[in-house]
N, C-alpha and C positions, 0 to 999 in steps of 0.2 A: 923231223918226225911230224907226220900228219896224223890228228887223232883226231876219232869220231866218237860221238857218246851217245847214245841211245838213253833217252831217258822214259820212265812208266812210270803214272801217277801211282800213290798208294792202295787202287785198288788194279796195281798191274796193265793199265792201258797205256800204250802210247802216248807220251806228251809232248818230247822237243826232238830233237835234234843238234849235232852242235859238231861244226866241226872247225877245226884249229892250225894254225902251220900250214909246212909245205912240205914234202916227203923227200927232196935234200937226193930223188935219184938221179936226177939229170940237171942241168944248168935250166933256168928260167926259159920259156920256152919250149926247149924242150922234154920237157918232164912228164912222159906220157902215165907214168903212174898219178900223180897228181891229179892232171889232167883227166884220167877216168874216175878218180873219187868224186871232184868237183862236178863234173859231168851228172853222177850217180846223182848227187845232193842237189842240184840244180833241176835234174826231168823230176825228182822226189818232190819239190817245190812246184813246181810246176801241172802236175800230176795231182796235188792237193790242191791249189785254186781253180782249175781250169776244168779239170776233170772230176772232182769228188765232190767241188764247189763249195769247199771248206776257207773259213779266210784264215790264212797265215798272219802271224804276229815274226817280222823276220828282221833282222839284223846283219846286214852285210860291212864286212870293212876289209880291208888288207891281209887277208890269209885268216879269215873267221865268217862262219857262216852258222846262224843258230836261226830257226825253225820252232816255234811253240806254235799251237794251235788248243780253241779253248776246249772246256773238259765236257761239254754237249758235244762236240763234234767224236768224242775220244770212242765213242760207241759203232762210230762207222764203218762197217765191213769194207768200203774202199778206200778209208784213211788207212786200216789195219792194212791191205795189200796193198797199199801202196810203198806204206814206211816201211812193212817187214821187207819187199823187195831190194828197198835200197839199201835196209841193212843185212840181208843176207849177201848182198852184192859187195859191198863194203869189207865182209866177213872172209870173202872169198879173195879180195886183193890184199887184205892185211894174212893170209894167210901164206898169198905167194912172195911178197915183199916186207916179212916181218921186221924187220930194220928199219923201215920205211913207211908204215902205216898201222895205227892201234886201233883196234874197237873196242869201247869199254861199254857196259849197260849197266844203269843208275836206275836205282829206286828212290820216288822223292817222297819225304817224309811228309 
């Protein structure tokens, strides 16, 4: 199972990102649902430093991928379109492959 976590600071903005596992639908390689979350989470990344010119705080390792960005930045009409895009995207593959992909969204205290 791949899961993704949308997290919003306490006053409801946008704060990380996180995402977890491997969605376990196809063998390594070929695993085209995977490969389009990681996809989604990667231009989302990307799309934040290059384009909104926000700096990511990121952490990559072996089937985990987490995204903070600091709480100045959290006011940004293109940080907001940018992450709501990838998690409505996200939203949208954990909907057709629910066995295979979770979306959860966290409020952090």
């Amino acid at each position: 199972m791949l899961e993704v976590e949308v997290r919003r600071d306490s006053r409801e903005r946008l704060s990380s990102l996180f995402g977890k596992g491997h969605t376990g639908w196809a063998e390594s390689g070929d695993d085209v649902v995977c490969a389009a979350v990681s996809a989604i989470l990667q231009a989302a990344w990307l799309g934040l430093e290059q384009v909104a010119d926000v700096r990511v705080d990121s952490e990559k390792g072996e089937g985990t991928l987490l995204l903070r960005w600091p709480a100045e930045a959290r006011d940004d009409p293109a940080l907001t379109a940018i992450v709501r895009t990838a998690e409505l995207s996200v939203e949208q593959i954990a909907r057709q492959y629910p066995a295979h992909v979770r979306l959860s969204r966290e409020t952090e205290a």
